[in-house]
ZALUMLO-908839 format. One record per atom (N, C-alpha, C, O): x, y, z; residue number from 1; residue in three letters. Coordinates in Angstrom, 3 decimals. Example, Ala and Ser with C-alpha at 12.3 -4.5 7.8 and 13.67 -1.06 7.14 Angstrom:
# residues 2
       px       py       pz seq type
   13.190   -5.690    7.800   1  ALA
   12.300   -4.500    7.800   1  ALA
   13.200   -3.300    7.800   1  ALA
   14.236   -3.319    8.465   1  ALA
   12.850   -2.250    7.080   2  SER
   13.670   -1.060    7.140   2  SER
   12.900    0.030    7.870   2  SER
   13.409    1.138    8.039   2  SER
***
This chain:
# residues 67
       px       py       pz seq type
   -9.189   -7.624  -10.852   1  UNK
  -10.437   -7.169  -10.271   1  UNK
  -11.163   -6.332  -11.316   1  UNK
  -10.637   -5.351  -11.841   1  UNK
  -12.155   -6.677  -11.542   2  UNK
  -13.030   -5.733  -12.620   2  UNK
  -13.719   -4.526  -12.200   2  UNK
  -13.485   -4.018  -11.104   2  UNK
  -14.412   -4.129  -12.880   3  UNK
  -14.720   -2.829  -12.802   3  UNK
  -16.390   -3.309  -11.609   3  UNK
  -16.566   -2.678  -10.567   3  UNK
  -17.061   -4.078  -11.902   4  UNK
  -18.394   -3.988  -11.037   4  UNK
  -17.817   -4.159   -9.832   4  UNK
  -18.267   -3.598   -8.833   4  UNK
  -16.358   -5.251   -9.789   5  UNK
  -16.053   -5.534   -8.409   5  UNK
  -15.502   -4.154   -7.540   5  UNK
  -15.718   -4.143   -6.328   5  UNK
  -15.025   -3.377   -7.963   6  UNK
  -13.987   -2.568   -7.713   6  UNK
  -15.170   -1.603   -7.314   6  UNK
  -14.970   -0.976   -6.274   6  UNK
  -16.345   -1.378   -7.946   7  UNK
  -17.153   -0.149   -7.548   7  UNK
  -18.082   -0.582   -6.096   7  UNK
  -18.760    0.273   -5.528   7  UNK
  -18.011   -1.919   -5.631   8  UNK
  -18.920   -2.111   -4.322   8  UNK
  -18.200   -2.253   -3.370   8  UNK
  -18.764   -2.281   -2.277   8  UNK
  -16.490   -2.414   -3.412   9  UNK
  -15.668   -2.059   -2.367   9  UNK
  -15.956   -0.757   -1.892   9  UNK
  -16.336    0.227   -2.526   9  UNK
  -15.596   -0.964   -0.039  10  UNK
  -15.235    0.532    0.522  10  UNK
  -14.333    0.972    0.086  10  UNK
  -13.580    0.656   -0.835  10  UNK
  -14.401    1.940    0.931  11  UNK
  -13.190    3.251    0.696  11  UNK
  -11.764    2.219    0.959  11  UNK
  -10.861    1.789    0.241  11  UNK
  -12.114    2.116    2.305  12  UNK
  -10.797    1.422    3.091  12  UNK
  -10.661    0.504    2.306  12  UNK
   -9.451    0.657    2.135  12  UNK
  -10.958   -0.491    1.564  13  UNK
  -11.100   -1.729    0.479  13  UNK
   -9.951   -1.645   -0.544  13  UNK
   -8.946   -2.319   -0.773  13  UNK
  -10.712   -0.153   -1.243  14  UNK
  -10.357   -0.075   -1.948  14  UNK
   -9.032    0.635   -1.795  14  UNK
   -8.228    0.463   -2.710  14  UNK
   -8.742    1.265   -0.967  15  UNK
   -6.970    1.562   -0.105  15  UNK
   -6.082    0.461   -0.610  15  UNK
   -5.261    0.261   -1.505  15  UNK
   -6.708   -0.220    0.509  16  UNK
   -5.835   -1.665    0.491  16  UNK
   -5.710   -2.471   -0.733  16  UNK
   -4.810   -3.307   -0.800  16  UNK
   -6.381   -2.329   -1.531  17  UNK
   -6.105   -3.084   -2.849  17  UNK
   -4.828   -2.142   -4.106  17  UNK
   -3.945   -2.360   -4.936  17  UNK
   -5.552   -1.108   -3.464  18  UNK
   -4.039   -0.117   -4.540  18  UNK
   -2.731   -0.373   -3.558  18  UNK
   -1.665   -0.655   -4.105  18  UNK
   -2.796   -0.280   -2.116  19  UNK
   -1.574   -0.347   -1.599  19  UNK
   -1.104   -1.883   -2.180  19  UNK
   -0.159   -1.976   -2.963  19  UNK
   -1.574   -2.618   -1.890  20  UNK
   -1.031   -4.274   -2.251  20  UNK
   -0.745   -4.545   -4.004  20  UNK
   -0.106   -5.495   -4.455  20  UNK
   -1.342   -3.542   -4.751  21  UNK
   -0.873   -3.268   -5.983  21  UNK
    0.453   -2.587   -5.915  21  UNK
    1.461   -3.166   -6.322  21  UNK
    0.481   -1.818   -5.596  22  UNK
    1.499   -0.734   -5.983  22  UNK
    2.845   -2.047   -4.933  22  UNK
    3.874   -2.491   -5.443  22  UNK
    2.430   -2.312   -3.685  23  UNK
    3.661   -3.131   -3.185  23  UNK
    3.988   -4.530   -4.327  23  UNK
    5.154   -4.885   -4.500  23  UNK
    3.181   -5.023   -4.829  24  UNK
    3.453   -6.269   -5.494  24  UNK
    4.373   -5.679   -7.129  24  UNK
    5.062   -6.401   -7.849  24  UNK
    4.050   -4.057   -7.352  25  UNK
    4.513   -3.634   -8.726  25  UNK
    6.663   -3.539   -7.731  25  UNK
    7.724   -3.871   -8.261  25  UNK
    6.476   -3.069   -6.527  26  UNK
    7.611   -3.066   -6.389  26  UNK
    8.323   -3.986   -5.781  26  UNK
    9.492   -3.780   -5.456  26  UNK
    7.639   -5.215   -5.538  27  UNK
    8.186   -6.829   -5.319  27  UNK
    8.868   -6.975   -6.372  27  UNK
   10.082   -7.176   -6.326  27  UNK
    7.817   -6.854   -8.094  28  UNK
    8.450   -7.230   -9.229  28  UNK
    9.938   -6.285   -9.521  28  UNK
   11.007   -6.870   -9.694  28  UNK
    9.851   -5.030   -9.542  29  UNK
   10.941   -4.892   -9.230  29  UNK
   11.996   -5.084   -9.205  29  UNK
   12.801   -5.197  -10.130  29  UNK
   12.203   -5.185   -7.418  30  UNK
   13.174   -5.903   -7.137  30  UNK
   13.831   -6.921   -7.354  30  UNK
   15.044   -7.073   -7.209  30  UNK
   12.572   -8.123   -7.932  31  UNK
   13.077   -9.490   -8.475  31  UNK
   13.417   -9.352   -9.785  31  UNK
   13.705  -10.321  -10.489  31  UNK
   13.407   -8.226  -10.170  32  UNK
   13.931   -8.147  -11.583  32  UNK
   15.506   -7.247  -11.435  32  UNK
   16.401   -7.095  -12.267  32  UNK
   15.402   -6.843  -10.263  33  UNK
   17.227   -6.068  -10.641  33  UNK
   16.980   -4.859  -11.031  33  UNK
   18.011   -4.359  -11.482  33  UNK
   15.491   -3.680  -11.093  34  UNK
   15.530   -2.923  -11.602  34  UNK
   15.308   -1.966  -10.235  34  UNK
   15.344   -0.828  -10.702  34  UNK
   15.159   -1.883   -9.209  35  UNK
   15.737   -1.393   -8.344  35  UNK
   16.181   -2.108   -7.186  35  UNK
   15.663   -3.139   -6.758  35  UNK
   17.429   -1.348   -6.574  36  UNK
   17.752   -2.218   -5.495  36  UNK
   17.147   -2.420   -4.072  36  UNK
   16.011   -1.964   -3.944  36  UNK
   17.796   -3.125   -2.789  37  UNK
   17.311   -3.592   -2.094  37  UNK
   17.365   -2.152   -1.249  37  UNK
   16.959   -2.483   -0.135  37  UNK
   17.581   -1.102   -1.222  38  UNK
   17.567   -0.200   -0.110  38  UNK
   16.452    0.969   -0.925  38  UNK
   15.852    1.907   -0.401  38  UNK
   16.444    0.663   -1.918  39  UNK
   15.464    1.353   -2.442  39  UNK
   14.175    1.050   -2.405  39  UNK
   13.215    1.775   -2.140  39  UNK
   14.232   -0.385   -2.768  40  UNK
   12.611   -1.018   -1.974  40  UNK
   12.513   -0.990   -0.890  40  UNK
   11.384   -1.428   -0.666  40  UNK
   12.867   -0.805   -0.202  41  UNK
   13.081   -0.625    1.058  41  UNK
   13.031    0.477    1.198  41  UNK
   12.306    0.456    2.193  41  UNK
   13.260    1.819    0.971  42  UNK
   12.933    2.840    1.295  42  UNK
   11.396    3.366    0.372  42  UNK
   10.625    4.202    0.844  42  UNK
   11.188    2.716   -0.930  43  UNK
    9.935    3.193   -1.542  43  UNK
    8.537    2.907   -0.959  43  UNK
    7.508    3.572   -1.090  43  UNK
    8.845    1.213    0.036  44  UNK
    7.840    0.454    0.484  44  UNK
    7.345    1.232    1.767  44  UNK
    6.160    1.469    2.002  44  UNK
    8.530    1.638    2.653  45  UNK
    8.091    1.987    3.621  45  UNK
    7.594    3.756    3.676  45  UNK
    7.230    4.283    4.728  45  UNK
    7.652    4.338    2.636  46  UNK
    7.307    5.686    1.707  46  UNK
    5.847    5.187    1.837  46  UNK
    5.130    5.316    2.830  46  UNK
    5.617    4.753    0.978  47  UNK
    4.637    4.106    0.915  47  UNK
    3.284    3.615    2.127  47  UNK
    2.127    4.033    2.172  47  UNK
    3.828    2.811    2.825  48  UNK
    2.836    2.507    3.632  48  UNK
    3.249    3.442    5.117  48  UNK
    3.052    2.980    6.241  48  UNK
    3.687    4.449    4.932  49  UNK
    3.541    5.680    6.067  49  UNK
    2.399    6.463    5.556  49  UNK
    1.338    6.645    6.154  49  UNK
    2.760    6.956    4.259  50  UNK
    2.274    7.734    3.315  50  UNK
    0.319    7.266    3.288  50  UNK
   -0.588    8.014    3.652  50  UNK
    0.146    5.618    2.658  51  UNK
   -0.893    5.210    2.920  51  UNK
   -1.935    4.969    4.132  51  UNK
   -3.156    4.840    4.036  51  UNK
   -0.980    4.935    5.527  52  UNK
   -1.216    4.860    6.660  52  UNK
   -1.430    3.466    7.000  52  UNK
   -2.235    3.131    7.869  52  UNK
   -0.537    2.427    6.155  53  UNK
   -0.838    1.101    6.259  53  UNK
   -0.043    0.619    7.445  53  UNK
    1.153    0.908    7.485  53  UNK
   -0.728   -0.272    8.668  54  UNK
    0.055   -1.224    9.167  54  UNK
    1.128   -2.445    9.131  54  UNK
    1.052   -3.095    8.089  54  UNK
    1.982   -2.832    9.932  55  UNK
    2.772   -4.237    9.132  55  UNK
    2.024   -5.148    8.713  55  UNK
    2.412   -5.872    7.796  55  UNK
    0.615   -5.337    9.373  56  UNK
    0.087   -6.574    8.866  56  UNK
   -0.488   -6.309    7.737  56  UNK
   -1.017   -7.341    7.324  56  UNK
   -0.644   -5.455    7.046  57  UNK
   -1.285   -5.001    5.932  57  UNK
   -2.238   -4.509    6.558  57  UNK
   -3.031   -5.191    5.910  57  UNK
   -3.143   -3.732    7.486  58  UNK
   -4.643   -3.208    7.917  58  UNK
   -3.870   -2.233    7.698  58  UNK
   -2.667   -2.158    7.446  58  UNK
   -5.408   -0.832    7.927  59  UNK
   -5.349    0.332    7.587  59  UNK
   -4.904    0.544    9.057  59  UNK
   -5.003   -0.322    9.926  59  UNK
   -4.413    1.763    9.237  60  UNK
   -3.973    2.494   10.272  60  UNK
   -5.035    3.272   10.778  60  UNK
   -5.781    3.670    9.883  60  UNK
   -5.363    3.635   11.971  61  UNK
   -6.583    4.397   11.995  61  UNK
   -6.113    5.896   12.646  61  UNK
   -5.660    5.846   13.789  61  UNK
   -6.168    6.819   12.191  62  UNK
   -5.964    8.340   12.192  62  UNK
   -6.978    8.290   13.454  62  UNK
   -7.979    7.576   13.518  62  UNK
   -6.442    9.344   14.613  63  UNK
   -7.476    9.863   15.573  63  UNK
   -6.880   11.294   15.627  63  UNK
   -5.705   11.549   15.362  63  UNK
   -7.719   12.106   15.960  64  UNK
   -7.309   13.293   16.234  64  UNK
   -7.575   13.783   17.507  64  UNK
   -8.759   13.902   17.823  64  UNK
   -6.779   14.067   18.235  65  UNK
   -7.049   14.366   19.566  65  UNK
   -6.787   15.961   19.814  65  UNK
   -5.866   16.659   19.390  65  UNK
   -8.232   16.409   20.888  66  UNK
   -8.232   17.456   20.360  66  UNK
   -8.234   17.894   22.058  66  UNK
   -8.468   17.232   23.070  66  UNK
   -7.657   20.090   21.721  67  UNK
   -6.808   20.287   23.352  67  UNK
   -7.390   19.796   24.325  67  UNK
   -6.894   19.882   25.448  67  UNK
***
């Protein structure tokens, strides 16, 4: 993704494109033997708590409910 593309994404867009980066850097990973399976497994799901990502890949939507 280049740089003009990357600057007319949203916010949320642009979330989701670092989360699906950062998950595909730790796909490679794993298929390489350089960390194991409980570790991707624990980094991924670090990860998309952390990001507020859903299983299907969507954003999670934060509400705040107030007294």
């Amino acid at each position: 993704m280049g740089q003009v593309e990357w600057e007319h994404l949203t916010s949320a867009e642009k979330k989701q494109e670092l989360y699906l980066r950062q998950k595909d850097v730790l796909d490679k990973f794993l298929e390489r033997g350089a960390i194991s399976r409980a570790q991707y497994e624990k980094s991924l799901g670090d990860l998309t708590a952390k990001m507020g990502i859903v299983k299907d890949g969507s954003e999670k939507k934060k509400t705040i409910r107030e007294p």
